[in-house]
Structure formats: C-alpha cells, structure tokens
C-alpha positions in Angstrom: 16.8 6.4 -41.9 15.1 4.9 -45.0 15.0 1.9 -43.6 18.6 1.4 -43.1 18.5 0.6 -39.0 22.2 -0.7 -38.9 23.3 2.4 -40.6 21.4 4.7 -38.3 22.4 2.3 -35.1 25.8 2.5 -36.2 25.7 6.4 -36.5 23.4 7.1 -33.7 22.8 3.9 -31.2 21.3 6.5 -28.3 18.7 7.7 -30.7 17.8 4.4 -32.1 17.2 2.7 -29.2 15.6 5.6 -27.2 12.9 5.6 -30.6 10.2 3.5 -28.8 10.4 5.5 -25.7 10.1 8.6 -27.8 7.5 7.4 -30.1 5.7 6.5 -27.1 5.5 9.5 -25.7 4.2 11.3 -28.5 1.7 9.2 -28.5 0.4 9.6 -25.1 0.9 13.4 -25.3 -1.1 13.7 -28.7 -4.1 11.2 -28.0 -7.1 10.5 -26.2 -4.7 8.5 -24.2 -3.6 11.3 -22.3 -5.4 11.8 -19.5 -6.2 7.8 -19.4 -2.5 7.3 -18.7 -2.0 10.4 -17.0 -0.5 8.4 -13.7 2.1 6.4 -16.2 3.0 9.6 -18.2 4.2 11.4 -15.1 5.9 8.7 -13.8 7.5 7.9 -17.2 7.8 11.5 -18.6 8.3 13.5 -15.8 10.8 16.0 -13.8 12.8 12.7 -12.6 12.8 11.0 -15.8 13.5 14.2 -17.7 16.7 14.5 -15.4 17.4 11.1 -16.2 17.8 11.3 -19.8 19.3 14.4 -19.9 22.2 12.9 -17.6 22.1 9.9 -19.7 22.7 12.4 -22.8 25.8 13.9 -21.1 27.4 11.0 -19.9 26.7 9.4 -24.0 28.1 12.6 -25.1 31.6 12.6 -22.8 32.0 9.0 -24.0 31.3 9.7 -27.1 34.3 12.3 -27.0 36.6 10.3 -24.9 36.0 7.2 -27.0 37.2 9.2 -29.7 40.3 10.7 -28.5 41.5 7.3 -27.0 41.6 5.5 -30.3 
C-alpha cells in the first residue's frame, strides 16, 4: 500500500476496512495475550464469526461481479 490508503480503499475497500480486525487477530494469536483473551478470541474469531466473514466475502464477491456487469 505504501501508504497510499485511498488507492488501496479504492482497489480493495473489504480488505481495507477488515485490516484492524485482521491485525487484531494476529495479535491475539501471536502474544501472551492469547490465553488472557481466550473468552474474546473465540467469540470474535471463532466457527460463527469464521462463517460470517466467509459469507460476507461471497456476498462482496457477487456484488463485486454484478456491479460490474450492470454498468
């Protein structure tokens, strides 16, 4: 990205503004922090959010191909 966030928004929005979440979870999964936040981690990075986001990748993803045939 360089350091160019309205370029990378523009290209990718999903990615950009999932970063924090994803950041965030390396985090937790690479620290001491991981069995400290063990309860938030499985609620936030778990089976059900793990189905969320991959549903929220799909539905971006048939958008992102109908958006583009429509115009």
């Amino acid at each position: 990205m360089h350091g160019h966030w309205q370029e990378a928004f523009l290209l990718n929005p999903l990615l950009v503004s999932l970063l924090p979440y994803i950041l965030t979870g390396l985090v937790l999964e690479n620290s001491s922090l991981r069995n400290t936040y063990s309860g938030f981690r499985q609620r936030w990075y778990g089976l059900a959010a793990t189905r969320f986001f991959v549903g929220l990748i799909v539905v971006w993803w048939i958008w992102r191909i109908w958006d583009t045939l429509t115009c």
